[in-house]
C-alpha positions in Angstrom: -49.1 24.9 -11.4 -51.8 22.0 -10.6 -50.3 18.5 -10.3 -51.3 16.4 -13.1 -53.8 13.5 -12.4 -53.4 9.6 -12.9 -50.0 9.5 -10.6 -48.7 9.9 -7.8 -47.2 13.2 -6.6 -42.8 13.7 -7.2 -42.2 13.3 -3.2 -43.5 9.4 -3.4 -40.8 9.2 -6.4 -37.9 11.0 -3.8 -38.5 8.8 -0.8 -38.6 5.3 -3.2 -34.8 6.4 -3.9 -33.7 7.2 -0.4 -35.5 4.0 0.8 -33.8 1.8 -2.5 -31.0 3.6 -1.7 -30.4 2.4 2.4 -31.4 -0.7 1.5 -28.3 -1.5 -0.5 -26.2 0.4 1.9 -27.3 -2.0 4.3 -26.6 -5.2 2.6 -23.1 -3.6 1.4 -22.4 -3.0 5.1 -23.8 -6.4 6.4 -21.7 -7.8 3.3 -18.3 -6.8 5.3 -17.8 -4.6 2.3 -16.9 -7.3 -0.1 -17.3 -6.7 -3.4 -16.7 -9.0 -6.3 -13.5 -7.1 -8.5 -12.7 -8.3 -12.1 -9.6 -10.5 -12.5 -8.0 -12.0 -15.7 -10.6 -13.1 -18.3 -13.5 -11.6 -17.5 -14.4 -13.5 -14.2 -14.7 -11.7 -11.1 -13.3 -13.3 -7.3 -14.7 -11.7 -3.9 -11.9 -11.4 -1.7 -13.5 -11.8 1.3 -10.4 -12.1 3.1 -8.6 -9.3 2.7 -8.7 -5.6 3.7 -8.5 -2.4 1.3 -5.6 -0.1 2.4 -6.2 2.4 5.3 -6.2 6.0 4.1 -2.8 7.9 4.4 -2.7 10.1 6.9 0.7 10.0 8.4 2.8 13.4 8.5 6.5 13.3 7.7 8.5 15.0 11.6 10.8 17.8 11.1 13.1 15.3 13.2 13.6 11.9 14.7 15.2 11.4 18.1 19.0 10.8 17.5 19.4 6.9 18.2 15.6 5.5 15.9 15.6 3.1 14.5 13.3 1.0 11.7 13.9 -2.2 10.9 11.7 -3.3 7.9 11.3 -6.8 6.3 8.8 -8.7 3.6 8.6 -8.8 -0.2 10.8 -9.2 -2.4 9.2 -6.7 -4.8 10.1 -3.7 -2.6 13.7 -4.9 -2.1 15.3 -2.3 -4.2 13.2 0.5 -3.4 13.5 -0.4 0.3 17.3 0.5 0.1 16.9 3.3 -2.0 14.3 4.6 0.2 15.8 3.6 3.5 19.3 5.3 2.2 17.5 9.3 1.4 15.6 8.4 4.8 19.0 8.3 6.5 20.3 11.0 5.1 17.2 13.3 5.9 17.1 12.4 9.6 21.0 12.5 11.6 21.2 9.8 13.5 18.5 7.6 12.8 19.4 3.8 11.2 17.7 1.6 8.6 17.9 -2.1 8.3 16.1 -4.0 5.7 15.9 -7.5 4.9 13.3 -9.2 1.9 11.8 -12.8 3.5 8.8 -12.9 1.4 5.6 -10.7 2.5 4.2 -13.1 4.8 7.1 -13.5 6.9 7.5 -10.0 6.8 3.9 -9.7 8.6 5.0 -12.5 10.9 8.1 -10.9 11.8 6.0 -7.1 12.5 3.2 -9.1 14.6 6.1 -10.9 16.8 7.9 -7.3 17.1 10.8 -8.3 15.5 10.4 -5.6 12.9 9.3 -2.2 12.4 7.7 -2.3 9.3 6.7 -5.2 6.9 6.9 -4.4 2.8 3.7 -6.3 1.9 2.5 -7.2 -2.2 -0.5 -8.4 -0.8 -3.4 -6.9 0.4 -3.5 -7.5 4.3 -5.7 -10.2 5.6 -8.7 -9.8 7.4 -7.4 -11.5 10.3 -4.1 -9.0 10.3 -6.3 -6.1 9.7 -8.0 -7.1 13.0 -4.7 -7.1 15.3 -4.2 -3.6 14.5 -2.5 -3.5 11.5 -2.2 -0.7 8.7 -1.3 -1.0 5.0 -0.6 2.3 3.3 -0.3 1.8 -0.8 3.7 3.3 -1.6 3.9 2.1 -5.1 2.2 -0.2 -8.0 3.8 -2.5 -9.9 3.5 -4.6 -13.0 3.8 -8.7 -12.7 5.5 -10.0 -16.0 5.4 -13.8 -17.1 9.3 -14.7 -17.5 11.6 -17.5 -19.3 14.7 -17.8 -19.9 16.2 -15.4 -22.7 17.2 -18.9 -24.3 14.0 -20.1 -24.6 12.9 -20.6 -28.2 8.8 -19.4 -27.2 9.2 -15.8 -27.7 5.4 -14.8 -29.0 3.5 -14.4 -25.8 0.3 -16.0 -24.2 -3.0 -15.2 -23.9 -5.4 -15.1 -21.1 -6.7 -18.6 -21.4 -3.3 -20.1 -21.8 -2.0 -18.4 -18.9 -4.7 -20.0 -16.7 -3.8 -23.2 -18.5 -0.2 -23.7 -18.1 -1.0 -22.7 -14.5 -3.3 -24.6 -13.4 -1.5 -27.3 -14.9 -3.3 -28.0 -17.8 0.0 -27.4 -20.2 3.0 -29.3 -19.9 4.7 -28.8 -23.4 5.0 -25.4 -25.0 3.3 -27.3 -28.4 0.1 -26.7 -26.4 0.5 -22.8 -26.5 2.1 -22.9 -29.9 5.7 -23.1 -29.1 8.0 -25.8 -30.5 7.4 -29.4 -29.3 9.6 -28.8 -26.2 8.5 -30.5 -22.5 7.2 -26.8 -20.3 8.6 -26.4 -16.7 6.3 -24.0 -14.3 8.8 -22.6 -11.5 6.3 -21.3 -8.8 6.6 -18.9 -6.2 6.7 -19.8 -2.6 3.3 -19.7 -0.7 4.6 -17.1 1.5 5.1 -14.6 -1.2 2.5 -11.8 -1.3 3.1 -11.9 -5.3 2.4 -16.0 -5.0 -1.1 -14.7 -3.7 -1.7 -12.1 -6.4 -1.3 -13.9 -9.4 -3.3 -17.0 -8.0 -6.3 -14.5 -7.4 -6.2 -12.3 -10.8 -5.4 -15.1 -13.3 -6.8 -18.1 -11.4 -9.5 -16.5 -10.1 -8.4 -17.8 -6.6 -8.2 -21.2 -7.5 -5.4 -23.4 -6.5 -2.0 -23.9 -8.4 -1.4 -27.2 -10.7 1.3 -29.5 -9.6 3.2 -32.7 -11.3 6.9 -33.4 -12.5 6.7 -30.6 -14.7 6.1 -28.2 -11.5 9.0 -27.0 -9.0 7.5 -24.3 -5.8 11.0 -22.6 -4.7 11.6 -23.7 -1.0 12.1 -19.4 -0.4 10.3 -16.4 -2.0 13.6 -15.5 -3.4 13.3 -13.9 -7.4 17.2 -14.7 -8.4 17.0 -18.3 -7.8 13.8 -18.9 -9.6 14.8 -16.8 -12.9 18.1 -19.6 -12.8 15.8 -22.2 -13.1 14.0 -20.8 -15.9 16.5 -22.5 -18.1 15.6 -23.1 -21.9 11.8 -24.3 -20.9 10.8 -23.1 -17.6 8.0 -20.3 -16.8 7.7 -18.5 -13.6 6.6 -14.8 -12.5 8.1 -11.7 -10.8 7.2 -8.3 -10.2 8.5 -6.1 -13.2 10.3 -3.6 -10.9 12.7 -6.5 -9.8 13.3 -8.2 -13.2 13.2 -5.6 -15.9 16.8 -5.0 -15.7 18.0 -8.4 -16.0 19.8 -9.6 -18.8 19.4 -13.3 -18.8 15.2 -13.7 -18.9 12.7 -12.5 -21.6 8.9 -10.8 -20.3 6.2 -12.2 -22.2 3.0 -10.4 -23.7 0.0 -11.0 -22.1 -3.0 -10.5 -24.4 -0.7 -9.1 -27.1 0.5 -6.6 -23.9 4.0 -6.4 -22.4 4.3 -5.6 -19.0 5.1 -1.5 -18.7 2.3 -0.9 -21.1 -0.2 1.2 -19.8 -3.1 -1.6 -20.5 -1.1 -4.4 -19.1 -3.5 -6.5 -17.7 -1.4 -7.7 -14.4 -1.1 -4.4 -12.2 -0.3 -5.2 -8.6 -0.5 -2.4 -5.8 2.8 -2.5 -3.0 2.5 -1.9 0.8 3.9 -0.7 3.4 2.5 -2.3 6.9 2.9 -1.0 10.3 1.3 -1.9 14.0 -0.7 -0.2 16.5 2.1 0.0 18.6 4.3 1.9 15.7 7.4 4.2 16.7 7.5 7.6 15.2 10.5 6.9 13.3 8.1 3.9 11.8 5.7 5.8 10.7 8.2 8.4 9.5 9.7 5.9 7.2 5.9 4.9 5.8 5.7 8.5 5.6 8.5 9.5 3.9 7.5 6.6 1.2 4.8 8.3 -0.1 6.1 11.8 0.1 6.9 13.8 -3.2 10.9 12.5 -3.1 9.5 8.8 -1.9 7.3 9.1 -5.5 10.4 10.2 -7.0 12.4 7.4 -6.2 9.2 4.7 -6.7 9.2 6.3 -10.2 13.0 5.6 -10.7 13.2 2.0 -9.2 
């Protein structure tokens, strides 16, 4: 068949693409691979500063030398499935030992980078600058982060987007502003050093920095059990849902008409583990064995 006349022949069209298409490669690449991501509310935050999680590739060992250890540390978030993990770990490899403590991700990190641990449980993306000493994040489980009060609190009807932001930010500091009874509003923040800290600031206020004033108290320790006292009758604070669903003496808000274990819950978080370049077999065993078919089992249970 002849070509038709008054354009140009279909290999011009085929090499505009390939050319269109390298081009944007090569600003993506130059770009460090930072792309803006949605948060809360429609506006989007580019975290240049942290790292997507490295690929699993680990293999679980038919067996560990008698005498391994791991001795993990970090977020609160993983606390529970740390033990529960760490307890089918021990009982599927003889002799090895687990040790677990829960300082708050970014201790955690500290503690893996000086040695001092094994393995850090991370609720935070790593950093670029930890990605760049060597160290690897491997996703084990996600998680939902619900807005909490105290069960005695009278404001039971949930909070939208924009209020959210509000109260934290600290724009609100009476639950009359989010239509609650006239009643003076308490935020209970998060330590800095909590991975969890670092997710909610980036998805619902878009990276910006937490409010402060009299109303406002940051826990000295990323420790959950302390700040869910403090709630009291007219305090507001946040925890991952795995940690506080159970507990009897706090109420989960909706989000956007949304509770937290709803499939469209708008605040999903993703969970780490984190090891070093230097990392024993029984370390990576352990990260392993975490997302193995019986680690999924037991995320699914915690």
């Amino acid at each position: 068949m002849s070509q038709s006349r008054g354009g140009p022949p279909p290999i011009v069209y085929i090499l505009l693409v390939l050319l269109l298409g390298g081009a944007g490669y090569y600003f993506y690449a130059q770009s460090g691979g930072n792309l803006t991501v949605p948060t809360m509310g429609g506006t989007t935050t580019t975290p240049g500063t942290a790292s997507a999680p490295a690929p699993t590739n680990l293999t679980l060992p038919d067996s560990l030398a008698a005498g391994s250890t791991v001795r993990l540390d970090g977020s609160t978030s993983l606390a529970r499935f740390n033990k529960l993990l760490g307890q089918a770990f021990v009982a599927r490899y003889s002799g090895v030992q687990y040790s677990g403590q829960a300082n708050g991700s970014s201790n955690g990190l500290k503690a893996l980078l000086a040695g001092q641990v094994d393995v850090a449980a991370s609720s935070r993306p790593l950093k670029a600058e930890e990605s760049a000493q060597g160290l690897t994040a491997v996703p084990v489980k996600n998680d939902a982060i619900a807005i909490l009060v105290g069960r005695a609190n009278p404001f039971n009807q949930g909070l939208t987007t924009d209020q959210l932001r509000d109260i934290f930010l600290g724009k609100v500091n009476n639950w009359s502003q989010v239509g609650g009874t006239a009643l003076p509003l308490r935020v209970v923040n998060r330590n800095p050093s909590s991975g969890t800290y670092q997710q909610f600031r980036d998805a619902v206020l878009g990276g910006a920095e937490f409010g402060s004033g009299a109303n406002w108290t940051t826990m000295p320790k990323d420790v959950t059990t302390e700040l869910l006292q403090k709630l009291g009758t007219n305090g507001i604070g946040y925890a991952n849902y795995s940690e506080t669903r159970k507990q009897t003496t706090i109420s989960a808000l909706a989000v956007d008409g949304t509770l937290p274990g709803s499939p469209n819950y708008p605040l999903i978080t993703t969970l780490y583990y984190v090891y070093g370049p230097n990392a024993t077999d029984a370390a990576k065993a352990f990260v392993a064995f975490a997302t193995s078919e019986q680690g999924k089992v037991i995320a699914a249970a915690d």
